[in-house]
PABAFI-823124 format. One record per residue (C-alpha): residue number from 0; residue in three letters; x, y, z. Coordinates in Angstrom, 1 decimal. Example, Ala and Ser with C-alpha at 12.3 -4.5 7.8 and 13.67 -1.06 7.14 Angstrom:
% residues 2
<r><nr>0</nr><rest>ala</rest><px>12.3</px><py>-4.5</py><pz>7.8</pz></r>
<r><nr>1</nr><rest>ser</rest><px>13.7</px><py>-1.1</py><pz>7.1</pz></r>
END
This chain:
% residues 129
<r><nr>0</nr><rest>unk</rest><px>0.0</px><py>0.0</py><pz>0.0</pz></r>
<r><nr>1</nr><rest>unk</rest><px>3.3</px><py>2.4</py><pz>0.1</pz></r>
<r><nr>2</nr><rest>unk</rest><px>2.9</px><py>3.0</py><pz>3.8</pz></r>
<r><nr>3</nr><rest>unk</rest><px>5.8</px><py>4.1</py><pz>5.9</pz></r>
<r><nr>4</nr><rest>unk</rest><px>5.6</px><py>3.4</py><pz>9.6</pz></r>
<r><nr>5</nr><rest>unk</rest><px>7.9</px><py>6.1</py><pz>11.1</pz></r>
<r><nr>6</nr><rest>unk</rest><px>6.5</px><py>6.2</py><pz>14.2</pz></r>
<r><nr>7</nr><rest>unk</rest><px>8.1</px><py>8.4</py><pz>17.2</pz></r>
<r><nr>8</nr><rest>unk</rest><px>6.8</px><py>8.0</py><pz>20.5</pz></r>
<r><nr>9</nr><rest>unk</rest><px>7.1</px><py>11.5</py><pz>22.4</pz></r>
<r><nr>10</nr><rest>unk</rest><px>7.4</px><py>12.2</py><pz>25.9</pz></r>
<r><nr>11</nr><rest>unk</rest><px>6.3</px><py>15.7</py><pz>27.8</pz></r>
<r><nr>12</nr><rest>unk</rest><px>6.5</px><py>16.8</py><pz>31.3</pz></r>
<r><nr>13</nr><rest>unk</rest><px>6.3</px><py>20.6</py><pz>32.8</pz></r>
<r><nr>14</nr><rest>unk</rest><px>5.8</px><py>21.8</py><pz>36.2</pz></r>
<r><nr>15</nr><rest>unk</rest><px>4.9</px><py>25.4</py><pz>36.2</pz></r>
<r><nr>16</nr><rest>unk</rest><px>4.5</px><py>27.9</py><pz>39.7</pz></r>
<r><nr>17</nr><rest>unk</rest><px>3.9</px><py>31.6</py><pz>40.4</pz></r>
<r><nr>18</nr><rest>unk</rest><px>3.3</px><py>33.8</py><pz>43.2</pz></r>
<r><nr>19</nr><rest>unk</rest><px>1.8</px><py>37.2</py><pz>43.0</pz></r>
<r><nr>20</nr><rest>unk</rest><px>0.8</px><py>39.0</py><pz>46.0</pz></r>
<r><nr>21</nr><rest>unk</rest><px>2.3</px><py>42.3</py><pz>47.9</pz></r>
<r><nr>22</nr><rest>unk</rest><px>3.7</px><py>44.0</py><pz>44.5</pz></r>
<r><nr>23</nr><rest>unk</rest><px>6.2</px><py>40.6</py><pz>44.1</pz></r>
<r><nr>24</nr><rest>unk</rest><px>5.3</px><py>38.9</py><pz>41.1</pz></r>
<r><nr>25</nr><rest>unk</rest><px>7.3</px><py>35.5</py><pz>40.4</pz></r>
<r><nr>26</nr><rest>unk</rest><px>7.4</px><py>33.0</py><pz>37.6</pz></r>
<r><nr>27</nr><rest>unk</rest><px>9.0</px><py>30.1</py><pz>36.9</pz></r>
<r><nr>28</nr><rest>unk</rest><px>8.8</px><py>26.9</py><pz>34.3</pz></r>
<r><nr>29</nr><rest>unk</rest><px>10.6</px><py>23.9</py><pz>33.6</pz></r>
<r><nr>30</nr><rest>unk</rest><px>9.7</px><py>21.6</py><pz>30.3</pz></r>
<r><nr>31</nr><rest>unk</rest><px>11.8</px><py>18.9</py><pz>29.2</pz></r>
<r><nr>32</nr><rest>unk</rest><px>9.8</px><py>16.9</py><pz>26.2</pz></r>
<r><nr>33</nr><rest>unk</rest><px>12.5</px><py>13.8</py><pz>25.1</pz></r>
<r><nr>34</nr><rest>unk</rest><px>11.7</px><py>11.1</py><pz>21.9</pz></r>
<r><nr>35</nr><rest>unk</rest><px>12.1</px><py>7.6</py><pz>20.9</pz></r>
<r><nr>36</nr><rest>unk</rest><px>13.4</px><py>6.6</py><pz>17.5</pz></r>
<r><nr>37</nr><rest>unk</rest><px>14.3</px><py>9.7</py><pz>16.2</pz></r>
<r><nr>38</nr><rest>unk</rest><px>17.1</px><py>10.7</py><pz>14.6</pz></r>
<r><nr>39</nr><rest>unk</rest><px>17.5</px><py>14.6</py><pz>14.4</pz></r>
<r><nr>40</nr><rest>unk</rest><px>17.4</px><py>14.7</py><pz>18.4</pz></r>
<r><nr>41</nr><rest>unk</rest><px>16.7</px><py>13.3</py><pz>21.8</pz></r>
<r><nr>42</nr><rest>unk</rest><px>15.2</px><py>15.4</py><pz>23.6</pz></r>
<r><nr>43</nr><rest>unk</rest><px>14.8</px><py>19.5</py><pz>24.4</pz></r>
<r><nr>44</nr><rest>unk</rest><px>14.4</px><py>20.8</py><pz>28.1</pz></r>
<r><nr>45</nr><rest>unk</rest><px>14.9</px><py>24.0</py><pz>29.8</pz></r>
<r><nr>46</nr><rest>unk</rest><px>13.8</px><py>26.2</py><pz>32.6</pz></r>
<r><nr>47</nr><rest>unk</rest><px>13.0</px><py>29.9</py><pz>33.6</pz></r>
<r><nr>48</nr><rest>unk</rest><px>12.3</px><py>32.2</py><pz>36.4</pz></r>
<r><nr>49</nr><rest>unk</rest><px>11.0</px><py>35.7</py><pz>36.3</pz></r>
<r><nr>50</nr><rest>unk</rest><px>11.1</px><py>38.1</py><pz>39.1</pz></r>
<r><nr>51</nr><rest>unk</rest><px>9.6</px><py>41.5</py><pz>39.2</pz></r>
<r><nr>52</nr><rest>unk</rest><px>8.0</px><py>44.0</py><pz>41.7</pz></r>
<r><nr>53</nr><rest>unk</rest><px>5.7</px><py>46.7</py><pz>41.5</pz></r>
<r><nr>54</nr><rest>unk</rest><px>7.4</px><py>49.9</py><pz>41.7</pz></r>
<r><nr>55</nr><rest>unk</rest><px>4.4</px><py>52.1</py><pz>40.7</pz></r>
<r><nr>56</nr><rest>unk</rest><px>3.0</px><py>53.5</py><pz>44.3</pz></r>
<r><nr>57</nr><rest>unk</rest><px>6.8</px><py>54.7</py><pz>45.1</pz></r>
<r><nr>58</nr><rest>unk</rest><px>7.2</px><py>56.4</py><pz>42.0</pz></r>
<r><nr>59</nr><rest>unk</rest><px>3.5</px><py>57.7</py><pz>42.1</pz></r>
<r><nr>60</nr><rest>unk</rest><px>2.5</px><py>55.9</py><pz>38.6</pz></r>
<r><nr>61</nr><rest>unk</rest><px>-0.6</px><py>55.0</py><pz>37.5</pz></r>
<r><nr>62</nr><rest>unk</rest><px>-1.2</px><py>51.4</py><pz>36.3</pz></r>
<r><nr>63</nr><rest>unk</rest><px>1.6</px><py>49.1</py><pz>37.2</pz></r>
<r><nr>64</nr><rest>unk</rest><px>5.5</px><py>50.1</py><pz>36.5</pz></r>
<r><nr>65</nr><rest>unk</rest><px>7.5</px><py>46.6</py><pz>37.1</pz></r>
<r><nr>66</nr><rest>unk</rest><px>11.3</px><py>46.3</py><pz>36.6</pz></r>
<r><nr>67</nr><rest>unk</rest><px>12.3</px><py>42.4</py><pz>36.1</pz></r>
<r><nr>68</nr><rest>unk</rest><px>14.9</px><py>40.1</py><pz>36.0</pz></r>
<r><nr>69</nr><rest>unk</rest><px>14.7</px><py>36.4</py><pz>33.8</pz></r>
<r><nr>70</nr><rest>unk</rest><px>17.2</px><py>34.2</py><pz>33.8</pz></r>
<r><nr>71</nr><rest>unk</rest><px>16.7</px><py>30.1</py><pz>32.3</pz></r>
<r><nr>72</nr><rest>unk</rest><px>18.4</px><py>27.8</py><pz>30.6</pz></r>
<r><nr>73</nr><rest>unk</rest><px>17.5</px><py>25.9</py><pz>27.5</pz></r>
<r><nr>74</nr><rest>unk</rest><px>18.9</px><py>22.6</py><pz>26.0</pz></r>
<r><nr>75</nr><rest>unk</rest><px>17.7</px><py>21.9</py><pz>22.1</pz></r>
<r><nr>76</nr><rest>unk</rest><px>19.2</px><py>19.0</py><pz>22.2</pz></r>
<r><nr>77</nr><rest>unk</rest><px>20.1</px><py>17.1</py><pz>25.3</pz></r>
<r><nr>78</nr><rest>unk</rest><px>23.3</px><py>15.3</py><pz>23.3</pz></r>
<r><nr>79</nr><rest>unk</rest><px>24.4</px><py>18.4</py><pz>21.5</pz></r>
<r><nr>80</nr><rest>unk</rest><px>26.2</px><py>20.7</py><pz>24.2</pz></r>
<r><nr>81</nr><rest>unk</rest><px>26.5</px><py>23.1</py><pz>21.5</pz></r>
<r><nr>82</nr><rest>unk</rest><px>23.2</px><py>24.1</py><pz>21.5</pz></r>
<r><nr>83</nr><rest>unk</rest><px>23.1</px><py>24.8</py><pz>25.0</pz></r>
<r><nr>84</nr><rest>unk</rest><px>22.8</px><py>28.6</py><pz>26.2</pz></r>
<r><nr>85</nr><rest>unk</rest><px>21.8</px><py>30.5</py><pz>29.7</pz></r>
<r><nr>86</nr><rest>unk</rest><px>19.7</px><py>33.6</py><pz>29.0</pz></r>
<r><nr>87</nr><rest>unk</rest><px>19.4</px><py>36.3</py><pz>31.4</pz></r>
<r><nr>88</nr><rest>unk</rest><px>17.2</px><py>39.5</py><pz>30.8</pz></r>
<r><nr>89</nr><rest>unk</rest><px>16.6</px><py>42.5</py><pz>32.9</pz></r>
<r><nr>90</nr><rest>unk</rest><px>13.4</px><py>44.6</py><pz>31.5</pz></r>
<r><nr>91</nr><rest>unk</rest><px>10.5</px><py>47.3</py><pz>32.3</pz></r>
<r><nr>92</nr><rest>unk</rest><px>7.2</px><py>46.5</py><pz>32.0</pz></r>
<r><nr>93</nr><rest>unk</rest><px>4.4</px><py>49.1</py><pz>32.1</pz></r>
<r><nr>94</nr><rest>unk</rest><px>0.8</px><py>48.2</py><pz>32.1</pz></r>
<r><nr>95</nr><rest>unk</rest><px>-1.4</px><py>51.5</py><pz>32.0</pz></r>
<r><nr>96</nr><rest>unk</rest><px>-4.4</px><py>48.9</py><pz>32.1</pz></r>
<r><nr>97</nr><rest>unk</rest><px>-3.9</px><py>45.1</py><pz>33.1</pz></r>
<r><nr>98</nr><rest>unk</rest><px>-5.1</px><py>44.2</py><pz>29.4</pz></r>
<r><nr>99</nr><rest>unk</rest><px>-2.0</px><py>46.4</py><pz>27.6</pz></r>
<r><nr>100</nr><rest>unk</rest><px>1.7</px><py>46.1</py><pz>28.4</pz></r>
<r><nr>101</nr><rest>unk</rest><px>5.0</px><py>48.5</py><pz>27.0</pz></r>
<r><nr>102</nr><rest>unk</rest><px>7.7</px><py>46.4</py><pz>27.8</pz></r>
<r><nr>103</nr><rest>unk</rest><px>11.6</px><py>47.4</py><pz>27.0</pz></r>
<r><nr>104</nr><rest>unk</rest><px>14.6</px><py>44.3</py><pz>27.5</pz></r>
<r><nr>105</nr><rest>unk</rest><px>18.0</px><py>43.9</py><pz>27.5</pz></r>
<r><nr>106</nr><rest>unk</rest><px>19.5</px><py>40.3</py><pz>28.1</pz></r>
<r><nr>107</nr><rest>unk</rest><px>22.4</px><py>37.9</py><pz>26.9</pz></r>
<r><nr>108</nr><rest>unk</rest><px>22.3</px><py>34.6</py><pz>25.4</pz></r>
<r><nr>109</nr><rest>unk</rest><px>25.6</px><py>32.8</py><pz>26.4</pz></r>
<r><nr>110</nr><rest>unk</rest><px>26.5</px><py>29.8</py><pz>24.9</pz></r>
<r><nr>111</nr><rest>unk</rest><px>29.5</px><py>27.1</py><pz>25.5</pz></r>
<r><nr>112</nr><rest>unk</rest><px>31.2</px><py>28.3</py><pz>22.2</pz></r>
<r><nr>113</nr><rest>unk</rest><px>31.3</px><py>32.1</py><pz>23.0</pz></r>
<r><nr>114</nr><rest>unk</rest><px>31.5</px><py>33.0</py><pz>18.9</pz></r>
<r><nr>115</nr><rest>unk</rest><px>28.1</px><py>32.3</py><pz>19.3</pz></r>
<r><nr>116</nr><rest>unk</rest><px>26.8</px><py>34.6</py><pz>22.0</pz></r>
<r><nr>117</nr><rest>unk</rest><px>24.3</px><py>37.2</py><pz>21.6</pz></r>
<r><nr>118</nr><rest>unk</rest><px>23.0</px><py>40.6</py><pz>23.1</pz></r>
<r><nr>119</nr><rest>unk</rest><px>19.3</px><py>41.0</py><pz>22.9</pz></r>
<r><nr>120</nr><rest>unk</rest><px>17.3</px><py>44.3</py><pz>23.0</pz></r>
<r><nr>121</nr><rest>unk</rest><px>13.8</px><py>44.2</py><pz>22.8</pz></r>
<r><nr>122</nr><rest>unk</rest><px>11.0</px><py>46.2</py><pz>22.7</pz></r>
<r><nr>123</nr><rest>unk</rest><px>7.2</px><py>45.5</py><pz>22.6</pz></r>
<r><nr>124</nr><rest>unk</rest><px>3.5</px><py>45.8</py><pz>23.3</pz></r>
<r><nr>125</nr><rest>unk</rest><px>1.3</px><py>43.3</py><pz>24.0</pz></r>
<r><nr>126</nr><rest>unk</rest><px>-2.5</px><py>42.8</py><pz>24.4</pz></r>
<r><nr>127</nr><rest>unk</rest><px>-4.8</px><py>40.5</py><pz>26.6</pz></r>
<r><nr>128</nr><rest>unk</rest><px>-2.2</px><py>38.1</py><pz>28.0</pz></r>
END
């Protein structure tokens, strides 16, 4: 019938927490995800955490003014150490409404070979998340 049976069987996990209470706002994830009978990788797992606070009733703002700090780790594939990189991030985050956020990065992505470090600066908006 000119089937092929190239099946991969997948495996997921995650764990995700946050804590946001008394202008501290916290985040952190870890995923790993790792396959059977494939040949282009292993397996991918990384991790985060996100801290920020709620500067905006010192600095006599309206909405929410939040300096943050990232940093994670991420592993594209778990054989290949040269896909490995730490990413750290330190950013602003303004939300004149909870449903609209200005946000304004800068971070590093460091990686084992240093030829292939990065600086990133980002700047956004964003909209119901």
């Amino acid at each position: 019938d000119g089937a092929v049976d190239e099946s991969i069987r997948v495996s997921l996990m995650e764990f995700h927490g946050s804590y946001n209470a008394n202008n501290l706002i916290a985040t952190m994830e870890y995923g790993t995800i790792s396959y059977t009978d494939n040949t282009a990788a292993d397996g991918t797992s990384g991790y985060y955490l996100d801290l920020g606070y709620d500067i905006s009733e010192m600095v006599r703002c309206e909405g929410k003014l939040i300096p943050w700090f990232r940093y994670g780790n991420v592993q594209k594939d778990v054989d290949d150490t040269t896909s490995h990189y730490d990413i750290m991030k330190f950013g602003l985050s303004y939300f004149p409404i909870d449903q609209i956020a200005f946000k304004l990065d800068y971070g590093t992505k460091t990686y084992e070979d240093k030829d292939n470090n990065k600086t990133l600066i980002n700047i956004g908006v964003g909209y119901m998340f």
